[in-house]
GUDO-631052 format. One line per field, with one value per residue (C-alpha): residue in three letters; x, y, z. Coordinates in Angstrom, 2 decimals. Each point is the difference from the previous one (the first is absolute). Layout:
resn = [ALA / ...]
u = [X / ...]
v = [Y / ...]
w = [Z / ...]
//
This chain:
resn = [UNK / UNK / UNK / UNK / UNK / UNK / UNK / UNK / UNK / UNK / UNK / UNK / UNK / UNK / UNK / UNK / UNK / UNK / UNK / UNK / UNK / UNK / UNK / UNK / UNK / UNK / UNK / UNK / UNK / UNK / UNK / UNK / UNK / UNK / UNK / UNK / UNK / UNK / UNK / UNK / UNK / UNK / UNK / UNK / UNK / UNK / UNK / UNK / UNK / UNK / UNK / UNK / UNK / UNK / UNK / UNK / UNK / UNK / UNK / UNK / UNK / UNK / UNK / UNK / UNK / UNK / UNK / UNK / UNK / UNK / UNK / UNK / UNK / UNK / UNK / UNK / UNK / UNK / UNK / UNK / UNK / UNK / UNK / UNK / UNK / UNK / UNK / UNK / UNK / UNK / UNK / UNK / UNK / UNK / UNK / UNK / UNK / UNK / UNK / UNK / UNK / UNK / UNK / UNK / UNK / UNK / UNK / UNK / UNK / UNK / UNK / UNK / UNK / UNK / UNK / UNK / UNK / UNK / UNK / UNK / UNK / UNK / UNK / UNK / UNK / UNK / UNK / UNK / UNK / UNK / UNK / UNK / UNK / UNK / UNK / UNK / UNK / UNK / UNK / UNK / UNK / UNK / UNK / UNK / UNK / UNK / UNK / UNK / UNK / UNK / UNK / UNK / UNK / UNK / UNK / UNK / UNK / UNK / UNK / UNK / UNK / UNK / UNK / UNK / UNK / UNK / UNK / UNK / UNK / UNK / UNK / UNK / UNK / UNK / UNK / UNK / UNK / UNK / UNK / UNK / UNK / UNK / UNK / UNK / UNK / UNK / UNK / UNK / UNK / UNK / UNK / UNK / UNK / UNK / UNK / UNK / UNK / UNK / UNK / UNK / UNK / UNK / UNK / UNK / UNK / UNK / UNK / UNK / UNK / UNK / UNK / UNK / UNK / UNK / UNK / UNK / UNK / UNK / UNK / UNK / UNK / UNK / UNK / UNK / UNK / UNK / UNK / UNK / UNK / UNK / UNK / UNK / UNK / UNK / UNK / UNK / UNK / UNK / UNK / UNK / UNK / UNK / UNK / UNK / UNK / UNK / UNK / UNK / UNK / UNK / UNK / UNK / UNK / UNK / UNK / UNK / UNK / UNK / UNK / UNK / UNK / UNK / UNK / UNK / UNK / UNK / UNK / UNK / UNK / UNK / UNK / UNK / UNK / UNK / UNK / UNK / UNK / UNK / UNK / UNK / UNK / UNK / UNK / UNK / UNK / UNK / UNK / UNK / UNK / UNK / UNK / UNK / UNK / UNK / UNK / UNK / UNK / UNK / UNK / UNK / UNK / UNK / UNK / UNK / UNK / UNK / UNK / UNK / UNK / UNK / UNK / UNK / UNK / UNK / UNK / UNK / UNK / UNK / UNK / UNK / UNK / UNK / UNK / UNK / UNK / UNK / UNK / UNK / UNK / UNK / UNK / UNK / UNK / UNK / UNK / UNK / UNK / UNK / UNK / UNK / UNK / UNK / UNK / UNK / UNK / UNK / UNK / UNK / UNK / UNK / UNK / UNK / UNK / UNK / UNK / UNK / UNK / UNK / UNK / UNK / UNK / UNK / UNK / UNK / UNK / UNK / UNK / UNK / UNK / UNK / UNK / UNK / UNK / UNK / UNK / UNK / UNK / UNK / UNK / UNK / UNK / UNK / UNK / UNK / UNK / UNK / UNK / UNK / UNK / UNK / UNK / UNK / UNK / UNK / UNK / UNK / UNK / UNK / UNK / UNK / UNK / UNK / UNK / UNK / UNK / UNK / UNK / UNK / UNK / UNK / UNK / UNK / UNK / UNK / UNK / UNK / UNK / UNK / UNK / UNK / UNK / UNK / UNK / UNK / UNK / UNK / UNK / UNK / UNK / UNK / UNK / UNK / UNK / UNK / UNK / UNK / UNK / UNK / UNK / UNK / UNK / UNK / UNK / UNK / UNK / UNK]
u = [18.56 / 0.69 / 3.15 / 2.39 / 1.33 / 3.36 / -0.80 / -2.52 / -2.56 / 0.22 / -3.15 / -1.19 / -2.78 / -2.92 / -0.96 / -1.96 / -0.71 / -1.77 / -2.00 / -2.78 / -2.81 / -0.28 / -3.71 / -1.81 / -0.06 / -3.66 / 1.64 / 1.48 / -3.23 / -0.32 / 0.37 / 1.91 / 2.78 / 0.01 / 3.48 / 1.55 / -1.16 / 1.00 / 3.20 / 1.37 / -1.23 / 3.27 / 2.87 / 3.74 / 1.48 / 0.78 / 3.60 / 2.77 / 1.80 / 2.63 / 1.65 / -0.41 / 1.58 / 3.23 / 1.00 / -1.78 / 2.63 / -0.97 / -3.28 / -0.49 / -0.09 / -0.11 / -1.78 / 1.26 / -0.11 / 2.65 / 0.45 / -0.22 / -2.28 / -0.35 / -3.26 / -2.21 / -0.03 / -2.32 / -0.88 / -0.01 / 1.78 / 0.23 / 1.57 / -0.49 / 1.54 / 2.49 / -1.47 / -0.15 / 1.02 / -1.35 / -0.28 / -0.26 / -0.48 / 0.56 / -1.06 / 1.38 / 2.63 / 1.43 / 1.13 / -2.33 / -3.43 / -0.33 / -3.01 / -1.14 / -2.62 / -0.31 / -2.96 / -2.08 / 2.40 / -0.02 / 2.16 / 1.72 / -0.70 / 1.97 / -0.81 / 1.05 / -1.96 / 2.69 / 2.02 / -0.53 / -1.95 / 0.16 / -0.39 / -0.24 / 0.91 / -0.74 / 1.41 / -1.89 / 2.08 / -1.23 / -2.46 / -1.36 / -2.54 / -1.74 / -3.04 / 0.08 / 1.25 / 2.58 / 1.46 / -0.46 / 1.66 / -0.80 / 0.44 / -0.15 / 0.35 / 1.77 / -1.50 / -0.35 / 0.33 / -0.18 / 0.19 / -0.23 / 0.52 / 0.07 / -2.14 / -2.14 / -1.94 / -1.14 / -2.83 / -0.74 / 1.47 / 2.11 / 1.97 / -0.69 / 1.58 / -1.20 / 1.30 / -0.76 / 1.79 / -0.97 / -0.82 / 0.70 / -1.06 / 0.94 / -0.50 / 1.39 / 0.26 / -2.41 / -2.02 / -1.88 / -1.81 / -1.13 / -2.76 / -0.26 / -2.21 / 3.19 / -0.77 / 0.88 / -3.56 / 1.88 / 1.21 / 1.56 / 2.34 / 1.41 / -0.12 / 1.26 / -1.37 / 1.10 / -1.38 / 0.52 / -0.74 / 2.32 / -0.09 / -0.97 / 0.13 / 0.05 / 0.33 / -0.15 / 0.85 / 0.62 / -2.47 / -1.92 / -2.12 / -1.74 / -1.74 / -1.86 / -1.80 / -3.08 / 0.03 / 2.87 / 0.40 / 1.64 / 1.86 / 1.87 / 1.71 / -0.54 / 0.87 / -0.47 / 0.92 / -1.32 / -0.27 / 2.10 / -0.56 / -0.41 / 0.43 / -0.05 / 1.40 / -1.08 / 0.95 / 0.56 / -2.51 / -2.02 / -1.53 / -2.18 / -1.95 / -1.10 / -2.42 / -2.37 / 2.70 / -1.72 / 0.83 / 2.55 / 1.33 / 2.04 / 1.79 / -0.92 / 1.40 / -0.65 / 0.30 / -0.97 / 0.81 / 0.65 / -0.62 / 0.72 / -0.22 / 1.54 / 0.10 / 1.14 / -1.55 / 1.98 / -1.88 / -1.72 / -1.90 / -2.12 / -1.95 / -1.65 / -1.48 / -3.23 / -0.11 / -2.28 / 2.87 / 0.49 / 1.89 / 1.42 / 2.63 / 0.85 / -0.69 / 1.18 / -1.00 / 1.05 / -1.91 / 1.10 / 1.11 / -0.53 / 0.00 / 0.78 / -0.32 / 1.91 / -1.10 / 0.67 / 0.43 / -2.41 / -1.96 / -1.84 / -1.38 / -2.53 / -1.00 / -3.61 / 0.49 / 0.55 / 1.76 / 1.82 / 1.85 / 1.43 / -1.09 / 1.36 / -1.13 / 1.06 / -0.73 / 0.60 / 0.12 / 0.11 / 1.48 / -0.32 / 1.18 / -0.91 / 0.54 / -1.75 / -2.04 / -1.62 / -2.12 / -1.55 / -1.55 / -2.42 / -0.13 / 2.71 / 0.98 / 1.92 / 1.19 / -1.23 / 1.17 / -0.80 / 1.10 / -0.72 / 0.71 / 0.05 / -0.24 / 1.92 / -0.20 / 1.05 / -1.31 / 2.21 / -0.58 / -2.83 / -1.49 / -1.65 / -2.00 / -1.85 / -2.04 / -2.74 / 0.55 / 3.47 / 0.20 / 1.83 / 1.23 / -1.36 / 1.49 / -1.18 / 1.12 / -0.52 / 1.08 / -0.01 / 0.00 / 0.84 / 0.09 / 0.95 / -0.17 / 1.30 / 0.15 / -3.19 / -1.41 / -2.65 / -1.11 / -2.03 / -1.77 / -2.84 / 0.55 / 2.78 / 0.25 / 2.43 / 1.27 / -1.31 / 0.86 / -1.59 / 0.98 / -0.56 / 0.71 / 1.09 / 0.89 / -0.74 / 0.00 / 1.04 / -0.28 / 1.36 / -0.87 / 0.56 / -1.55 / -1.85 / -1.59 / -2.18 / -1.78 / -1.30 / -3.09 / -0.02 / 3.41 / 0.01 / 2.51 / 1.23 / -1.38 / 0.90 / -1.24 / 0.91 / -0.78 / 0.69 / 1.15 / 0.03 / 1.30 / -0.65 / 1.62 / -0.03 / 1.61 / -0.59 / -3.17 / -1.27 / -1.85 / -1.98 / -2.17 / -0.74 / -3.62 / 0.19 / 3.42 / 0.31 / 2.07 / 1.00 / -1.45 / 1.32 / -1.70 / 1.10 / -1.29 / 1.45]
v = [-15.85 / 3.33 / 1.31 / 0.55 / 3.65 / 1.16 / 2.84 / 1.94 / 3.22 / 2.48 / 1.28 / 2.91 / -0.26 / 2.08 / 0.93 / -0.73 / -0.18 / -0.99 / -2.89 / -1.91 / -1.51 / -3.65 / -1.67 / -3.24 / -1.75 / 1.58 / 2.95 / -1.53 / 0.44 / 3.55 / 3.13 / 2.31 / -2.26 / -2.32 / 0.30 / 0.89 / -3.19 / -1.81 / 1.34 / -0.87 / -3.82 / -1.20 / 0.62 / -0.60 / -3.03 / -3.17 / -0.21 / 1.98 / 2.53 / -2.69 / 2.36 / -3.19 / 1.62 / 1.00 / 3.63 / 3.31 / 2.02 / 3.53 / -0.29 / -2.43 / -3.30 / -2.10 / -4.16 / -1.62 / -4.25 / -0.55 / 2.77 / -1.03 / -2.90 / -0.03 / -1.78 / -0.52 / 1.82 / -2.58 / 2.78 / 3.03 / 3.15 / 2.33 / 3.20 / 2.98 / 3.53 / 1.13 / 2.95 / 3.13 / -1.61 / -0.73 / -3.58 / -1.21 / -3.87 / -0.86 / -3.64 / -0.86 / -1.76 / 0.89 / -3.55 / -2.16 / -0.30 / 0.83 / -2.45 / 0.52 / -3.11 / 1.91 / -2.72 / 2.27 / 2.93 / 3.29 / -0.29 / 2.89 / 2.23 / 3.36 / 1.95 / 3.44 / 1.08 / 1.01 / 1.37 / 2.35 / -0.99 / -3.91 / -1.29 / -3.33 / -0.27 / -3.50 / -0.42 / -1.82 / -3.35 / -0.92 / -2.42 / 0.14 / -2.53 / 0.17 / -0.89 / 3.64 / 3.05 / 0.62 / 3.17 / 2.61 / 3.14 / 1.16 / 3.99 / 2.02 / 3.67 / -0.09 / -1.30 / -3.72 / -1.39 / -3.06 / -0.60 / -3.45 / -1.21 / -3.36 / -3.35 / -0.02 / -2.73 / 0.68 / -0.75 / 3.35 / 2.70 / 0.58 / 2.81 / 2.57 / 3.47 / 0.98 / 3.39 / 3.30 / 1.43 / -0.13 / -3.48 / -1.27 / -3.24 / -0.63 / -3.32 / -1.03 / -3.57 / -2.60 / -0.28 / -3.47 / 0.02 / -3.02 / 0.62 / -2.48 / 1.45 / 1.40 / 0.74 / 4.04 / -0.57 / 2.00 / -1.51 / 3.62 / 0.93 / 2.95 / 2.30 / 3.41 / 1.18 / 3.36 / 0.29 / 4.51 / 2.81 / -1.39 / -1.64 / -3.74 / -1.27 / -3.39 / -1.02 / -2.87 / -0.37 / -3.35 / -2.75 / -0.65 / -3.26 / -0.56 / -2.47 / -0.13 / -2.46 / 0.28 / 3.47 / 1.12 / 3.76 / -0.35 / 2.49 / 1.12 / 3.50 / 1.25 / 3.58 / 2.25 / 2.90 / 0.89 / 3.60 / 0.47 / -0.69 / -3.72 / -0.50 / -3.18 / -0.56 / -3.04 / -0.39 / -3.86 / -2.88 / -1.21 / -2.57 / -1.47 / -2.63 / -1.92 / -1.98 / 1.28 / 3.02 / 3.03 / 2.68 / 0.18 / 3.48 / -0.17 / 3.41 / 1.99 / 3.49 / 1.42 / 2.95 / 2.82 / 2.93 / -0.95 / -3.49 / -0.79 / -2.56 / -0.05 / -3.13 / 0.89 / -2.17 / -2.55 / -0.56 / -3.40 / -0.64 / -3.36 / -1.16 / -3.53 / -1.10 / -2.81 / 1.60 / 2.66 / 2.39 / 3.46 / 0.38 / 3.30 / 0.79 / 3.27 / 1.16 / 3.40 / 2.42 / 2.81 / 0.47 / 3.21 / 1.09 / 0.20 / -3.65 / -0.72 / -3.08 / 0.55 / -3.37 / -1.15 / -3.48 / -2.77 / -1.03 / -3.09 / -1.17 / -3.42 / -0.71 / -1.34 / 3.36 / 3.53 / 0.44 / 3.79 / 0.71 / 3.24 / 1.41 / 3.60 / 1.30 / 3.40 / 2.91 / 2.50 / -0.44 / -3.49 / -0.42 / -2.46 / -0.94 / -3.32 / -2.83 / -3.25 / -1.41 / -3.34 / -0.83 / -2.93 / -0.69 / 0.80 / 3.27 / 3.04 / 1.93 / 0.66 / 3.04 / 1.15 / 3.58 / 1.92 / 2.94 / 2.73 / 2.57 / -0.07 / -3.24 / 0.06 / -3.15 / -0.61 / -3.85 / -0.14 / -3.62 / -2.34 / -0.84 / -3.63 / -0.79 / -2.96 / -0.61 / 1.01 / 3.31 / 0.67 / 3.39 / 1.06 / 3.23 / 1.46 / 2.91 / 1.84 / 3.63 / 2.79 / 3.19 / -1.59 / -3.01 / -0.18 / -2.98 / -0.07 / -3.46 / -0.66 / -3.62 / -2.89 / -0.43 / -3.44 / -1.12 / -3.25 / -0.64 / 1.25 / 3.69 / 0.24 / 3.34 / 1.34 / 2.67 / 1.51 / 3.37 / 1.51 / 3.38 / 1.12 / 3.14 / 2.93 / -2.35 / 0.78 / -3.21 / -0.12 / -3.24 / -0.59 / -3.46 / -2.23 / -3.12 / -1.24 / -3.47 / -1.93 / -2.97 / -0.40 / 0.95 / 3.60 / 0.85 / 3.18 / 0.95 / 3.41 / 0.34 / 4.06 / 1.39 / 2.94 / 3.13 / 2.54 / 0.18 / -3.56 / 0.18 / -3.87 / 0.56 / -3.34 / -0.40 / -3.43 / -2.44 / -0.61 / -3.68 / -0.98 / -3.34 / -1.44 / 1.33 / 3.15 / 0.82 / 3.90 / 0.96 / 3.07 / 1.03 / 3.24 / 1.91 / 3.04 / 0.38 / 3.72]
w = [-10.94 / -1.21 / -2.36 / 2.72 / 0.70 / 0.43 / 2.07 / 2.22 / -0.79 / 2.65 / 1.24 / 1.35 / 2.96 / 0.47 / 3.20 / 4.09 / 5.13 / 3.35 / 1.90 / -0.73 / 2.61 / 0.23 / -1.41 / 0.14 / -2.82 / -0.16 / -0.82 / -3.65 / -1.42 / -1.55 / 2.12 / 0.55 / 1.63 / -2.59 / -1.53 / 3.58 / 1.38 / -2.52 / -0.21 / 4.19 / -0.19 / -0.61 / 2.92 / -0.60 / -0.92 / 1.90 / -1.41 / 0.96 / -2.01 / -0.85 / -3.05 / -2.09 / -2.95 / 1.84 / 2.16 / -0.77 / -2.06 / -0.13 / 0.87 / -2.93 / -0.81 / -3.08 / 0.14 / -2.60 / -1.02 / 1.99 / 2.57 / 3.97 / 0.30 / -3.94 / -2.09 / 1.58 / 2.98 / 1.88 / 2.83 / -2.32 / -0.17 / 2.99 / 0.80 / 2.69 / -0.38 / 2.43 / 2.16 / -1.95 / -3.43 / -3.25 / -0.94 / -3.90 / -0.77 / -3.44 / -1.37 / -2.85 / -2.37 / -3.20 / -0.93 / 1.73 / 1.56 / 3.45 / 1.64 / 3.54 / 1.11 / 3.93 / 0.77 / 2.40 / 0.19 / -1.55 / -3.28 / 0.64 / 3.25 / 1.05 / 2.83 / -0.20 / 3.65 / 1.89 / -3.18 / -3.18 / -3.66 / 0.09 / -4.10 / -1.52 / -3.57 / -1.68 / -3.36 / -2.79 / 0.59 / 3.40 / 1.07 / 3.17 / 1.18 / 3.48 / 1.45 / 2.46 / -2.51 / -2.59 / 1.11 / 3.04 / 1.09 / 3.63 / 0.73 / 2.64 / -0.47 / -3.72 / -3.11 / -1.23 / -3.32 / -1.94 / -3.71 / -1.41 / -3.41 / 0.52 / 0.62 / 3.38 / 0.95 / 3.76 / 2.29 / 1.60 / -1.94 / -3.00 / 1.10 / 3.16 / 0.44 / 3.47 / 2.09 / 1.56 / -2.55 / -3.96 / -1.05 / -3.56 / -1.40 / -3.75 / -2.05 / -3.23 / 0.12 / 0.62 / 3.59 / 0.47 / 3.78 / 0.11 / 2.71 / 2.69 / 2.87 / 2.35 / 3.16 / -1.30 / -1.96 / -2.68 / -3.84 / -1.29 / -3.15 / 0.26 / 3.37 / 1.03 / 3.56 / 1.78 / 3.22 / 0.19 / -2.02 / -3.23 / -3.29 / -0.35 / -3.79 / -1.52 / -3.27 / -2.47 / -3.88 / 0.26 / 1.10 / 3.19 / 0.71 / 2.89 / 1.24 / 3.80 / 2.08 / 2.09 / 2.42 / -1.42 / -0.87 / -4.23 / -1.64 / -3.07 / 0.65 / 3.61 / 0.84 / 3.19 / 1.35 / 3.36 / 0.19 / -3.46 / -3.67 / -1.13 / -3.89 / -1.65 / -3.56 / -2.42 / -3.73 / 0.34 / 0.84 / 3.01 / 0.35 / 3.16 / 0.94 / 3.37 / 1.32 / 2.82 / 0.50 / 2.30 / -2.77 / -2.88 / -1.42 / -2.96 / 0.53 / 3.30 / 1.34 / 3.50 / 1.44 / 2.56 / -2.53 / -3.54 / -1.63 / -3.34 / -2.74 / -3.45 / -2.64 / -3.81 / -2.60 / -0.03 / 3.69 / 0.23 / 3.04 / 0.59 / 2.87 / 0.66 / 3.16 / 0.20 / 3.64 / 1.18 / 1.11 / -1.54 / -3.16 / -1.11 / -3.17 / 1.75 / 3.32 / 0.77 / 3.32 / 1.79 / 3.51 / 0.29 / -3.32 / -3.96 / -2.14 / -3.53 / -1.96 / -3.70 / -1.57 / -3.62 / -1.17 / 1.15 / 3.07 / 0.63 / 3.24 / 0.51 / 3.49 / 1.76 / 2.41 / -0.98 / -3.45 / -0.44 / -3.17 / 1.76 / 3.58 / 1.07 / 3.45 / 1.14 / 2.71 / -2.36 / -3.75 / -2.18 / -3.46 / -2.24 / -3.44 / -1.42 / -3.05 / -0.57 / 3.32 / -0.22 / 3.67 / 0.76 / 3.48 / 2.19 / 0.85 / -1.12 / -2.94 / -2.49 / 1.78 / 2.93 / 1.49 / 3.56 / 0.95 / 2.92 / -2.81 / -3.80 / -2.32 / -3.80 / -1.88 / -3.55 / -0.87 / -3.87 / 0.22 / -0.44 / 3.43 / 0.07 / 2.70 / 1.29 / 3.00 / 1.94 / 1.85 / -2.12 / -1.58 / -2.76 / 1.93 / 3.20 / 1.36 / 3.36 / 0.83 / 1.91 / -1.93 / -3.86 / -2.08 / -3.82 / -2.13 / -3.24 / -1.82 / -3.45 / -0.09 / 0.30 / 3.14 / 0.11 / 3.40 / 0.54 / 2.89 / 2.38 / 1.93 / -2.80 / -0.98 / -3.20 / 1.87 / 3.12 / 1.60 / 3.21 / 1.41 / 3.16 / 2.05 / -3.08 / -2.65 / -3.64 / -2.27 / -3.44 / -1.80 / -3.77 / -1.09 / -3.27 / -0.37 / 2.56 / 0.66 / 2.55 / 0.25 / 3.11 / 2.40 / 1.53 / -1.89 / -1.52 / -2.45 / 1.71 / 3.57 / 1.23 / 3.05 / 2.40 / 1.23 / -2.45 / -3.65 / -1.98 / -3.65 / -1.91 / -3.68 / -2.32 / -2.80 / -0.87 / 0.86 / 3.09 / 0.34 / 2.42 / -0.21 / 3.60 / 2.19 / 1.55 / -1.77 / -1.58 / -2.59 / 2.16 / 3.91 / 0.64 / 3.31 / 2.09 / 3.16 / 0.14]
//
């Protein structure tokens, strides 16, 4: 358990509205409605709003050891806002540990629908243990959010901001989903969804583990927006494994404008699957709008299917900035970028990737595409080239390359084709050893 606080950090939300269509589980795969149908699976909660801490006061309410019901609050904690009001649940306990065991009921659930913002605040001396998720809050037209910094151990998800409004997700503690198939299909850390044209962001600088079981969908950090901006936020650790899962994404934002990524150095990501699911570090796209990906730290992903380091998919322009990517699998990239418009990637890192038909970058775009990679990239495997960049439509390409290795058959080192200008600087070696493997294939078919 944690030092115990003697008080609370106020927070200040970002910010999010509207409806989302209901899918078939199909639909969880990637698309375009992949975080909005993965974000209405879940429906309110069997129990009712008992106030199991004691009376609203204020539109607030503090859950101590010992307050209504008390340790260990065998059917969780739930509260709904009063029409037109704000509603703020606080868990926590400056003298003792709070510990809610809810069995198969959210740990602590507010519903805010028929109200104003509806928060959760859990303090870094609670416990919560569940086998459906730590911590929800349920919007309507205001904003959501839920901050956690203490110990989760759930079966579907860690904690769930979820609204019309802004949605905001933040993690500071520990999150342990321990990834029994559910009939949700989901095992998820940390999620934010806005279902309008507002601001869904989720965060984590604690840790996230997750693990999922066959045709479940498995994330870390899970952020969407669905005709807003989505930004997701690491500087902490995830870590994911599962057996058989369809797809696992350590941190993924979604939107239909803007979708964004950002992890500071301190960023670990790790994924591990013996399935033949997907596997990306970072997914980030925009079906309408711009996508960035600002990477450091390190990325590694092992699975039998398709291994991506980072994947950024855009209708306009994609962005990415990147650290250390290790890929193992059996197709993918290290990073992988499409866009409608222009393509900007900046690979600082050392890319490692192994596997037949597994790039070390590959970026498609339609008005431009510049690399410019300053660390190693080493790819081993058939179809395996170092970096690969086709243009179509108007796009110049610039490529500016350090060292480059291959090993395997028809991998070249730096693959550029399009239909106008292609610039290949290196300023390093370029190694290529397999059949049918060049150094450098540039073509222009302008």
């Amino acid at each position: 358990m944690k030092t115990q606080s003697t008080g609370r950090v106020a927070r200040t939300p970002l910010s999010v509205r509207a409806r989302c269509a209901s899918a078939s589980r199909a639909s969880l795969m990637l698309g375009t409605a992949l975080g909005c149908s993965i974000a209405i699976v879940a429906g309110a909660p069997g129990t009712a709003f008992a106030q199991n801490c004691g009376p609203v006061v204020a539109g607030e309410v503090t859950c101590t050891s010992t307050s209504g019901v008390g340790n260990p609050y065998p059917t969780g904690i739930y509260y709904a806002g009063a029409a037109g009001e704000d509603i703020t649940v606080i868990v926590g306990d400056p003298v003792a540990d709070v510990v809610i065991n809810s069995g198969g009921n959210y740990g602590v659930f507010v519903d805010a629908t028929t109200g104003q913002t509806g928060t959760i605040v859990i303090e870094d001396t609670v416990t919560i243990t569940t086998t459906s998720s730590g911590a929800r809050a349920n919007g309507g037209v205001a904003d959501t959010v839920v901050t956690s910094d203490g110990d989760i151990t759930a079966g579907i998800r860690g904690i769930w901001a979820r609204t019309t409004g802004d949605a905001t997700a933040e993690n500071t503690g520990d999150i342990v989903i321990n990834g029994a198939s559910n009939s949700f299909f989901v095992a998820i850390g940390v999620q934010a969804t806005s279902f309008g044209a507002n601001v869904a962001y989720a965060s984590n600088t604690g840790t996230i583990e997750v693990t999922g079981a066959a045709n479940d969908i498995v994330r870390g950090i899970d952020s969407y927006s669905q005709s807003g901006s989505a930004y997701a936020y690491n500087a902490g650790v995830i870590d994911i494994s599962a057996v058989g899962a369809a797809g696992l994404i350590g941190i993924g934002a979604f939107s239909g404008v803007h979708a964004e990524v950002t992890t500071t150095a301190d960023s670990t990501i790790v994924l591990n699957t013996p399935g033949t699911g997907y596997a990306y570090g970072i997914y980030v796209r925009a079906s309408t709008g711009d996508a960035v990906a600002d990477a450091a730290g390190d990325i590694t992903v092992t699975t039998l299917g398709a291994a991506t380091g980072i994947s950024v998919r855009a209708q306009t322009s994609a962005d990415i900035t990147a650290g250390n990517i290790t890929v193992t699998g059996g197709s993918g990239a290290g990073i992988r970028a499409n866009a409608g418009a222009a393509v900007t990637i900046a690979a600082n890192g050392d890319i490692i990737a192994t596997g037949n038909d597994i790039e070390g970058i590959a970026a498609y775009g339609n008005t431009g595409i510049e690399i410019t990679a300053t660390g190693d990239i080493s790819t081993a495997g058939t179809n395996a080239e170092g970096i690969r960049a086709r243009g179509y439509a108007t796009a110049d390409i610039a490529v500016t390359a350090a060292n480059v290795t291959t090993t395997g058959l028809n991998s070249e080192g730096v693959y550029a084709v399009g239909n106008v200008n292609i610039d290949v600087t290196t300023t390093g070696l370029i190694s290529t050893t397999g059949d049918n493997s060049y150094g450098v294939l540039a073509r222009s078919f302008g």
